[in-house]
C-alpha positions as MATLAB code, in Angstrom:
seq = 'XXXXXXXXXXXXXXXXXXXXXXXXXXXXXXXXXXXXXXXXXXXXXXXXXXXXXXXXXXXXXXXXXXXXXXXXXXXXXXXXXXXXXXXXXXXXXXXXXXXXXXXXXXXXXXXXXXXXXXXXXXXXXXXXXXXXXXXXXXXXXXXXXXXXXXXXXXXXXXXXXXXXXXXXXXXXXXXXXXXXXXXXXXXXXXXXXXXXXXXXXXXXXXXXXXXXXXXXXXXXXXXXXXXXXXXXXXXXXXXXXXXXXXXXXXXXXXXXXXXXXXXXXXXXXXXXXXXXXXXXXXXXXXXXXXXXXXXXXXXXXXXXXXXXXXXXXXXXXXXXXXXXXXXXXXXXXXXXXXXXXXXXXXXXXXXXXXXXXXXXXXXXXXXXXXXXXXXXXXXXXXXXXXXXXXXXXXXXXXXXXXXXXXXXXXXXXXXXXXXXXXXXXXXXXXXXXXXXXXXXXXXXXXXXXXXXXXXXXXXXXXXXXXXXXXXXXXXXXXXXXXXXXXXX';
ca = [
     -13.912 -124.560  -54.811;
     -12.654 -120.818  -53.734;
     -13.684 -117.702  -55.999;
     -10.642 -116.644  -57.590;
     -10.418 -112.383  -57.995;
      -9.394 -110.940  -61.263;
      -8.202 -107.559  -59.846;
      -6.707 -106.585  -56.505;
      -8.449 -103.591  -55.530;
     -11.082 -102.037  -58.492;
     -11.781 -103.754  -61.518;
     -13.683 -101.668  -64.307;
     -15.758 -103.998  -67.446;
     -14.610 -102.434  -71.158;
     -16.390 -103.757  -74.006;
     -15.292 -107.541  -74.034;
     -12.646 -107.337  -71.401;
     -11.809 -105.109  -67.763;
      -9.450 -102.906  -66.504;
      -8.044 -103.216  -62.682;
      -7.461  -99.646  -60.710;
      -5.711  -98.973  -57.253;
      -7.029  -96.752  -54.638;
      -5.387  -93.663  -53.164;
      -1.866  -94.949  -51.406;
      -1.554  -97.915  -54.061;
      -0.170  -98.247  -57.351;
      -1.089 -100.747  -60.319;
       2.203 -103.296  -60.818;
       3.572 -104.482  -63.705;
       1.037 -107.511  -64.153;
      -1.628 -105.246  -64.398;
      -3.835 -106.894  -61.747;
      -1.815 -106.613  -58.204;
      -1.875 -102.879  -56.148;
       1.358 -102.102  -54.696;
       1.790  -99.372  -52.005;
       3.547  -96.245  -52.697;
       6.192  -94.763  -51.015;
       9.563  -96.071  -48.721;
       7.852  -97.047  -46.109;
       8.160 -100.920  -45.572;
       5.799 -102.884  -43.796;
       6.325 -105.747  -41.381;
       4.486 -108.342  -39.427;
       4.125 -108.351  -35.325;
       2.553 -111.326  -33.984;
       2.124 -112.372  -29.770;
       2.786 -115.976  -28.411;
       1.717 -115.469  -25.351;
       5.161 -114.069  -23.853;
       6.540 -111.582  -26.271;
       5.915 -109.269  -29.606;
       8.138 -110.588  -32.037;
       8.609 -108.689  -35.066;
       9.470 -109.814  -38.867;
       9.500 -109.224  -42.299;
       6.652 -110.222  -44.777;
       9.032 -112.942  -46.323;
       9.096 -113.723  -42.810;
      13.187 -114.630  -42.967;
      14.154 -113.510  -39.850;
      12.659 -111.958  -36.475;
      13.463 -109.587  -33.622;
      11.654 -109.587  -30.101;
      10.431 -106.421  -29.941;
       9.451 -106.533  -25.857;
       8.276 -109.030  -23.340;
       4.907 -109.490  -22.034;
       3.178 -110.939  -19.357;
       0.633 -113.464  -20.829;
      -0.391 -111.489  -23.661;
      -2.207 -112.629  -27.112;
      -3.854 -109.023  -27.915;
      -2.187 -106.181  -29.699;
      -3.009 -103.152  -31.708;
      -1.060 -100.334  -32.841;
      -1.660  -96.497  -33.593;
       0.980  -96.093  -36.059;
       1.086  -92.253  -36.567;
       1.544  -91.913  -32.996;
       3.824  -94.555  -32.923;
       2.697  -96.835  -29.909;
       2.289 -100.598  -28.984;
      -1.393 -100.941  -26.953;
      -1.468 -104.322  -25.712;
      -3.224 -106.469  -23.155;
      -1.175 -108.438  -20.507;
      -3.321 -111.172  -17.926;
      -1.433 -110.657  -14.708;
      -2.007 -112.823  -11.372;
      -2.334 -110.316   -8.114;
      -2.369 -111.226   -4.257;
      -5.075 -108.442   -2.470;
      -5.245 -107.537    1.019;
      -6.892 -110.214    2.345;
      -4.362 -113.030    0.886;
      -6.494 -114.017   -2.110;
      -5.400 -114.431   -5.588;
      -6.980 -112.132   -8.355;
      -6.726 -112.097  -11.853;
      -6.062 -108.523  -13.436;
      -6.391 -107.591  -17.092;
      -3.909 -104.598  -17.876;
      -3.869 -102.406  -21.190;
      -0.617 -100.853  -21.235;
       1.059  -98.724  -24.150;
       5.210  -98.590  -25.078;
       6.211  -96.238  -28.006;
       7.651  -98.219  -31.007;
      11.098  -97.541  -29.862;
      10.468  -99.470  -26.699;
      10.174  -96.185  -24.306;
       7.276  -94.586  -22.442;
       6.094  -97.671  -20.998;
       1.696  -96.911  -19.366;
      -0.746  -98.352  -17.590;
      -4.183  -97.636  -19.521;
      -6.534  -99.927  -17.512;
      -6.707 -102.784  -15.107;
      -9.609 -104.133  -13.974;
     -10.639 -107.331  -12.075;
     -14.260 -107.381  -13.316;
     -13.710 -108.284  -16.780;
     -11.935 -110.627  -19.200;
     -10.961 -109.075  -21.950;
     -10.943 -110.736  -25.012;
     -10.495 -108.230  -28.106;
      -8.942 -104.678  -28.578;
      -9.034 -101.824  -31.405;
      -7.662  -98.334  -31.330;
      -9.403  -95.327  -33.264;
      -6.878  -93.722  -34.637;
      -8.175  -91.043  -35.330;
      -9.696  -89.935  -31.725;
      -7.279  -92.097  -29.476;
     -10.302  -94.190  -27.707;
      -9.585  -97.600  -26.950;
     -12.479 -100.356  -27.789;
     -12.412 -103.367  -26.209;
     -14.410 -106.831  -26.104;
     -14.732 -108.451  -23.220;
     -17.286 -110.273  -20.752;
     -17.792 -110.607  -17.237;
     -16.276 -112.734  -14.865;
     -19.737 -113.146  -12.994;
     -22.606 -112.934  -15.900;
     -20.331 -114.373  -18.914;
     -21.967 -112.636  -20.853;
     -19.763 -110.065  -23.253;
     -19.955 -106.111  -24.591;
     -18.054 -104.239  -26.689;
     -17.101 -101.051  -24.420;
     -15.156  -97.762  -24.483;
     -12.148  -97.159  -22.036;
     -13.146  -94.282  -19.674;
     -10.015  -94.225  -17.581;
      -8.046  -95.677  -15.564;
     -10.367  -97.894  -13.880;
     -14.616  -97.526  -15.865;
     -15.388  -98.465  -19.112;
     -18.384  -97.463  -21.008;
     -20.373  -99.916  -22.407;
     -21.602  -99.554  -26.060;
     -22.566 -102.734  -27.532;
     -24.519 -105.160  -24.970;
     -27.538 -106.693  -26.300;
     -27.622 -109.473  -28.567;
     -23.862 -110.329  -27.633;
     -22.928 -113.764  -26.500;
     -19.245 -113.817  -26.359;
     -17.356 -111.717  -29.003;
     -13.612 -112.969  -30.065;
     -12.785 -110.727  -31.903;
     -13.215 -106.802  -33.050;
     -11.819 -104.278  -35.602;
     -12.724 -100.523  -36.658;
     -13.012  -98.304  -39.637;
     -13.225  -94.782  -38.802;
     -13.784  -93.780  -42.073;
     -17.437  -95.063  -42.068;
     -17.638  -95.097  -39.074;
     -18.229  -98.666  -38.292;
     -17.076 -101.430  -36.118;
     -17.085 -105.150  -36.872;
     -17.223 -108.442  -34.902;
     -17.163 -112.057  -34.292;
     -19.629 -113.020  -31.693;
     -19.424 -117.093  -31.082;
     -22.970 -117.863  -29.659;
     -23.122 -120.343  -26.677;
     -24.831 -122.593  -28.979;
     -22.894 -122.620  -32.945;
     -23.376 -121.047  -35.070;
     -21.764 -117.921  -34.684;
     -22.006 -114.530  -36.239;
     -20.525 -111.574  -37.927;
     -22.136 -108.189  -37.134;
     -21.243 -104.982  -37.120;
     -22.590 -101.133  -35.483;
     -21.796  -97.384  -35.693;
     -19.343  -96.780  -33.461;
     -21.297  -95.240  -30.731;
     -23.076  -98.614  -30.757;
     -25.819  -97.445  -32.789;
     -27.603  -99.563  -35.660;
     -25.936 -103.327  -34.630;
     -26.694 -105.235  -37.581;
     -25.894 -109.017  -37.940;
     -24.484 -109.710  -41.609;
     -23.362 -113.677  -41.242;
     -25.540 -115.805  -39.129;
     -23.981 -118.980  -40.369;
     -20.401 -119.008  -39.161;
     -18.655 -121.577  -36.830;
     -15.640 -120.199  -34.647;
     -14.626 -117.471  -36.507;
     -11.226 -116.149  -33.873;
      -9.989 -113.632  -36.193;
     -11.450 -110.623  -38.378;
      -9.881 -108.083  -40.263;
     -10.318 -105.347  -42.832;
      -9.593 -104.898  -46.413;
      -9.507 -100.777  -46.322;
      -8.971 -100.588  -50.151;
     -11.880 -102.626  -50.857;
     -14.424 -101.979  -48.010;
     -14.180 -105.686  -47.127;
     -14.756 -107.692  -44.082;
     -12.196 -110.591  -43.827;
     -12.557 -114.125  -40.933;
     -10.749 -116.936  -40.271;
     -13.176 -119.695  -39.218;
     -12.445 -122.500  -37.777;
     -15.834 -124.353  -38.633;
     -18.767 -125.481  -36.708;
     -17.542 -128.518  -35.507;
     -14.458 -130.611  -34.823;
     -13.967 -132.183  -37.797;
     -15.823 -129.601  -39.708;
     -13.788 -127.749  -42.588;
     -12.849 -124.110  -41.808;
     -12.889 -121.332  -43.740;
     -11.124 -118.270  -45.324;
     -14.242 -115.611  -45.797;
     -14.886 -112.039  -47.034;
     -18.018 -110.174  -47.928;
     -18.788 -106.561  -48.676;
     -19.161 -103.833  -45.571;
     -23.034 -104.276  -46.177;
     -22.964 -108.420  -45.783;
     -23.341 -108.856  -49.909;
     -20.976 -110.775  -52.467;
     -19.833 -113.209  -49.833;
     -17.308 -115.625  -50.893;
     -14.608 -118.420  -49.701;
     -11.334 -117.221  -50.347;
      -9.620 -120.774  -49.126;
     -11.069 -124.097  -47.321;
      -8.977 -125.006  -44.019;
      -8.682 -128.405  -42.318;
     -10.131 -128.285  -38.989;
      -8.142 -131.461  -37.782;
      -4.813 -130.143  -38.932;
      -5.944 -126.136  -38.657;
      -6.387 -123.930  -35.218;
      -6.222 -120.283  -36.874;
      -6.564 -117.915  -34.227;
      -5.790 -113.906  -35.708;
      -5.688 -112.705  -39.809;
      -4.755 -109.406  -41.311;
      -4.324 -108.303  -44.565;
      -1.888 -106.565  -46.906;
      -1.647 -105.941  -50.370;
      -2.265 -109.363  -52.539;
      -1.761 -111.438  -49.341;
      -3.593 -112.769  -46.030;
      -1.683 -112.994  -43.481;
      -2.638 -115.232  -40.440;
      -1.177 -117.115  -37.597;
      -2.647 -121.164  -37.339;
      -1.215 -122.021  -33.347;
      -2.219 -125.689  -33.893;
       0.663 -128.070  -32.375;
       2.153 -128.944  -35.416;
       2.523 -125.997  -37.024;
       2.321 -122.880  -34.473;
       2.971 -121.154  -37.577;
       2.982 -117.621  -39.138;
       0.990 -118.406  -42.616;
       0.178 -117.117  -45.924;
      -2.027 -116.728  -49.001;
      -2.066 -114.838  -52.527;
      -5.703 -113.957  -53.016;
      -5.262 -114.681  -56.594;
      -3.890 -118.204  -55.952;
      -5.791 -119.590  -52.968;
      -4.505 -123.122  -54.180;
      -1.320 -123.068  -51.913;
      -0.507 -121.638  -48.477;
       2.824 -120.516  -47.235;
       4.414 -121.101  -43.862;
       6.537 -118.066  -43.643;
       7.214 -118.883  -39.850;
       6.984 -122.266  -37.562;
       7.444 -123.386  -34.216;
       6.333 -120.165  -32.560;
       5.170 -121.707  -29.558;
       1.512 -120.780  -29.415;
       1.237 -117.756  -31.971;
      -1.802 -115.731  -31.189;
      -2.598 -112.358  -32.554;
      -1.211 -110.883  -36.013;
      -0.771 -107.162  -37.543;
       0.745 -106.064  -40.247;
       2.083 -102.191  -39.410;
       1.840 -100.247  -42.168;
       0.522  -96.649  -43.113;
      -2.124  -97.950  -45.177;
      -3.522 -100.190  -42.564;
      -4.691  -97.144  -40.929;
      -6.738  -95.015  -43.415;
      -7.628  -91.488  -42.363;
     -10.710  -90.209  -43.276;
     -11.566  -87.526  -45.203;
     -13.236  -85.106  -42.137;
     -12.490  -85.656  -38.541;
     -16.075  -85.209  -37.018;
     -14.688  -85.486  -33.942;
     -12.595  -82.040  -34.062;
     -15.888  -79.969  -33.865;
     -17.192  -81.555  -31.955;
     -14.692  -80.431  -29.043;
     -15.838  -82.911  -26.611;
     -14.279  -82.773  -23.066;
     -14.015  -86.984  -22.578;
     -14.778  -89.372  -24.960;
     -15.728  -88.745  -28.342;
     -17.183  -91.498  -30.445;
     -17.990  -91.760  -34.297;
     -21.817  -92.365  -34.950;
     -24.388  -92.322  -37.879;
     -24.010  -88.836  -37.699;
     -21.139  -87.739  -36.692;
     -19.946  -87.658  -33.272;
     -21.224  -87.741  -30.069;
     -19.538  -87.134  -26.193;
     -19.790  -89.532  -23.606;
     -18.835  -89.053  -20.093;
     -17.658  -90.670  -17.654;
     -20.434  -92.902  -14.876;
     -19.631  -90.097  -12.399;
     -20.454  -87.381  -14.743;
     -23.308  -86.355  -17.256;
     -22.894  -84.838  -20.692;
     -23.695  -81.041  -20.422;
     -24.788  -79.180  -23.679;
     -23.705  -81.698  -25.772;
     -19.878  -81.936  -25.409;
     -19.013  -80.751  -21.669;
     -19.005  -83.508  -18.879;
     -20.058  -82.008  -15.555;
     -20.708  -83.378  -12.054;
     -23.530  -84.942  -11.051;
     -24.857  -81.743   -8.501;
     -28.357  -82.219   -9.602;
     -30.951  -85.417   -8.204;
     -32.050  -85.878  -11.673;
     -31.301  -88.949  -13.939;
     -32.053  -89.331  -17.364;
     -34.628  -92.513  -18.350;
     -32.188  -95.100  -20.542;
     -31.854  -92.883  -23.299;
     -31.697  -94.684  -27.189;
     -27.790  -94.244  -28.564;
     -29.029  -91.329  -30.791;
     -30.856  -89.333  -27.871;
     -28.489  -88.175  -25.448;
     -29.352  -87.179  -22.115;
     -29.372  -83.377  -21.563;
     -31.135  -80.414  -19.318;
     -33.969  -78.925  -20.610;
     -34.598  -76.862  -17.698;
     -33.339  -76.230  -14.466;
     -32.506  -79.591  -12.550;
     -34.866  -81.437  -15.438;
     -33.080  -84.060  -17.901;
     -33.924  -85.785  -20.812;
     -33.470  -87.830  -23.942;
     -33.478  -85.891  -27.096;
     -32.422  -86.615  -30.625;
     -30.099  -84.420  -32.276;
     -32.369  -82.577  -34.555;
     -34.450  -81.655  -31.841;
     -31.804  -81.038  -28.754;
     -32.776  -78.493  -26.990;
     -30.627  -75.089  -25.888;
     -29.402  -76.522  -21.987;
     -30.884  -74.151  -19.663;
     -28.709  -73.503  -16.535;
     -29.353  -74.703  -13.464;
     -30.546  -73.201   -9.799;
     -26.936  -71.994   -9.150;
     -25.970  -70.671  -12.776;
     -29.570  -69.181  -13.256;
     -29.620  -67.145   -9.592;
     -26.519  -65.699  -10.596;
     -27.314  -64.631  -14.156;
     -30.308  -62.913  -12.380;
     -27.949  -61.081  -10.396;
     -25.438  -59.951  -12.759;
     -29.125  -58.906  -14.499;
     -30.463  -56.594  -11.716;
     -26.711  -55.402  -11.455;
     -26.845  -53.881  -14.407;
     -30.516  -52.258  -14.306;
     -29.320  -50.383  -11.081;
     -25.913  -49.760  -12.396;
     -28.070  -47.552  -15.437;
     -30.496  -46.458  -13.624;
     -28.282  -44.417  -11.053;
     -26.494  -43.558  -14.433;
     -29.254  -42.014  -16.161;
     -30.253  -39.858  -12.752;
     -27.089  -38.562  -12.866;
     -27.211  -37.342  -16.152;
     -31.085  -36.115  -15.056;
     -29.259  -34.446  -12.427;
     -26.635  -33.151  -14.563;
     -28.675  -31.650  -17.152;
     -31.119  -30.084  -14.447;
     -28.170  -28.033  -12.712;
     -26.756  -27.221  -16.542;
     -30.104  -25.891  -17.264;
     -30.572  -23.748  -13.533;
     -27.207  -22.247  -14.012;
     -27.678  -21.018  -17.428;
     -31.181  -19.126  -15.847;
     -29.341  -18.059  -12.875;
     -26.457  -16.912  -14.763;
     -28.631  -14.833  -17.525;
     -30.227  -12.876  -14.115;
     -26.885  -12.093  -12.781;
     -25.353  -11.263  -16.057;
     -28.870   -8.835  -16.748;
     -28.342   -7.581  -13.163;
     -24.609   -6.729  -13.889;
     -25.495   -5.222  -17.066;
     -27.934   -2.964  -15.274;
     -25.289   -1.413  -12.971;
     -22.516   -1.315  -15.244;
     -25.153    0.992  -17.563;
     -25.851    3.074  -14.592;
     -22.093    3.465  -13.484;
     -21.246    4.349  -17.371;
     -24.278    7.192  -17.317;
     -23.001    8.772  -13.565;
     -19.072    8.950  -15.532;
     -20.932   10.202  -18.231;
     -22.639   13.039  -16.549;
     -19.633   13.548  -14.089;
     -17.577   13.906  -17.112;
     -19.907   16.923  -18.828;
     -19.888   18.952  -15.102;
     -16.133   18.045  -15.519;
     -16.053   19.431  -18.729;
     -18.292   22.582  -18.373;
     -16.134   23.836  -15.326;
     -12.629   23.597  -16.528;
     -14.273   25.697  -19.689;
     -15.131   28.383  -17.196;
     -11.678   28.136  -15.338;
      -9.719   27.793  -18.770;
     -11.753   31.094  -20.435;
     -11.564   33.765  -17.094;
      -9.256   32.243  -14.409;
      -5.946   31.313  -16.173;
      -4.290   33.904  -17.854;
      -2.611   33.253  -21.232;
      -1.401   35.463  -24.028;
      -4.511   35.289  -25.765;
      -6.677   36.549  -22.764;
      -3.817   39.051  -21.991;
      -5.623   42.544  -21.617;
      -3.777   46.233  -22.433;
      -4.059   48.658  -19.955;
      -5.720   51.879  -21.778;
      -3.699   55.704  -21.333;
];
């Protein structure tokens, strides 16, 4: 018998009844119980068989191809940037005449346009994808063609990945992300059933298992309004009975939302919108697109059949991509990768480069390698061509290296002579200032001294002067005052 809900989203107890509530982007309906979402936007299904994305409404009345593929059953979209990221298995013929088996992420725009090669790589089999969309990294599950033995890893570039999730992991099916908190989720089928559901930071950090006890659980999804983990399971045995499952973000209040036929079942991919589960069941006689109401778990709908093989299911909507209320990832300023952890963020870098003060990814010019650093320690210098694991409360300022540091000391010693000839100058400066001003005081003193003596020379020049035109005025020149009468 499946638990039945009473409210879609948030249910609040009054005194001798409850009250339902929609988070932010939903609306209560008229029933009182169901969350609608707000706004024009209408959503729509996009499921894979193999050979094409096929598009189509959620009454699932008619479909459009939206683009062909080359052996594809894994899809994921980034909706406010509005692309397709999809993997495509393609068979290659190399150099020396022998076939190879390539796994390709590519990326198309939703209006069927900028078509991109992501990755392609030989070495792995990749069996799961999720987009961040909120930092543009790419996760992906997938194992090795030689070990078999699968990680959850971040796309690098073109051609490296960066592994974040390796131990514990037999072979995960299936993966999905919540940026808000952080946190990824998987499906790991062990080699021997059963399975499990488990879940990390998104760095990799903290993996904790929250169902131990599951059979072959393909598909996993998220309820973002309700912080719930949603699987398909297809049981732990043949004619075992599968499952419909959800449980809280923290592995409490577990429950079966439907029972599934294993004989007459094959679910492979679920999502989730609204009051409905949406999942596709590529068993022969179906290979149909199929539906629940979580408040009626008593009947299923086949919306769509005869799909030939239907394999992975979204439903593209806004609200299927929460944003979170920060973006740790902004300050962070890293010049790679950035990844959401415990607390925050951290950079990663590339395998040819290491992670310089935090956020910048350098070359590898020093011979020194950090020791396998713990997910919260990242490697860093701590002097000169030194490295090490530190944790973030304790990091270190990065000293620089031989190259950096001999030139700092330069531009140093630089400056010291650069002021030092400066401040003799101005030694030299105020010297002369203070010899002229002497020298200049003796000349002026000298000058005054002969200019007195000159003046005193006029001066007595002048009186002679005087005193003999006196002489020559009174008894040489006649006038009519010195006129004299002759005497009869």
């Amino acid at each position: 018998m499946a638990d039945v809900l009473t409210c879609s989203q948030e249910c609040e107890n009054t005194e001798s009844s409850y009250r339902c509530h929609c988070t932010d982007g939903y609306q209560l309906a008229a029933n009182n119980h169901s969350c609608l979402a707000k706004g024009p936007v209408e959503p729509y299904i996009v499921f894979s068989n193999l050979r094409q994305m096929q598009r189509t409404p959620l009454t699932g009345v008619s479909g459009e191809i939206l683009f062909n593929t080359n052996t594809s059953n894994i899809i994921d979209f980034n909706y406010r940037k509005e692309t397709w990221v999809w993997v495509s298995h393609v068979t290659d013929t190399n150099n020396a005449g022998r076939v190879e088996y390539r796994n390709v992420i590519q990326q198309r725009y939703f209006n069927n346009t900028g078509i991109t090669t992501l990755f392609s790589t030989t070495d792995l089999e990749i069996v799961a994808l999720a987009l961040d969309w909120t930092t543009d990294a790419i996760y992906i599950a997938a194992y090795t063609t030689t070990t078999k033995k699968s990680s959850i890893s971040v796309v690098m570039d073109r051609d490296s990945v960066l592994p974040v999730v390796h131990a514990a992991v037999d072979r995960i099916v299936s993966l999905v992300l919540d940026p808000r908190d952080r946190l990824m989720f998987w499906t790991d089928i062990q080699s021997v059933l059963p399975g499990q559901v488990a879940r990390s930071y998104m760095d990799g950090g903290d993996v904790t298992v929250l169902a131990d006890d599951v059979g072959r659980a393909n598909g996993i999804t998220l309820d973002y309004a309700r912080r719930m983990v949603v699987w398909i399971d297809a049981g732990l045995g043949d004619t075992g009975s599968g499952t419909l499952q959800e449980m809280t973000y923290t592995g409490t209040n577990r429950r079966v939302v439907r029972q599934l036929q294993s004989n007459n079942a094959k679910p492979w991919s679920i999502s989730i919108f609204q009051d409905f589960y949406y999942w596709t069941d590529s068993h022969r006689d179906k290979e149909a697109l199929v539906k629940c109401n979580r408040f009626d778990t008593s009947e299923v709908e086949l919306i769509r059949q005869k799909l030939k093989a239907p394999m992975a299911v979204k439903i593209v909507h806004p609200l299927r991509q929460p944003l979170p209320d920060t973006l740790p990832c902004v300050p962070a300023n890293c010049s790679h990768v950035c990844l959401l952890s415990r607390e925050g963020a951290v950079c990663r870098c590339p395998k040819d480069l290491i992670l310089r003060d935090g956020w910048d990814c350098v070359a590898r010019t020093y011979e020194a390698v950090c020791p396998t650093c713990p997910k919260d320690s990242p490697c860093v210098r701590v002097s000169g061509s030194k490295y090490d694991c530190v944790t973030k409360n304790t990091t270190p300022k990065a000293t620089p290296g031989p190259k950096e540091g001999k030139q700092e000391r330069t531009v140093g010693i630089s400056w010291w002579i650069v002021l030092v000839i400066v401040l003799l100058i101005l030694i030299f400066v105020l010297i002369g200032i203070l010899g002229c001003q002497k020298t200049f005081r003796r000349n002026c003193e000298q000058c005054l001294g002969r200019v007195s003596e000159q003046t005193a020379r006029r001066q007595d020049y002048t009186q002679i002067s005087l005193q003999a035109t006196r002489t020559v005025t009174d008894d040489s020149i006649p006038g009519p005052c010195n006129k004299k009468e002759s005497v009869i």
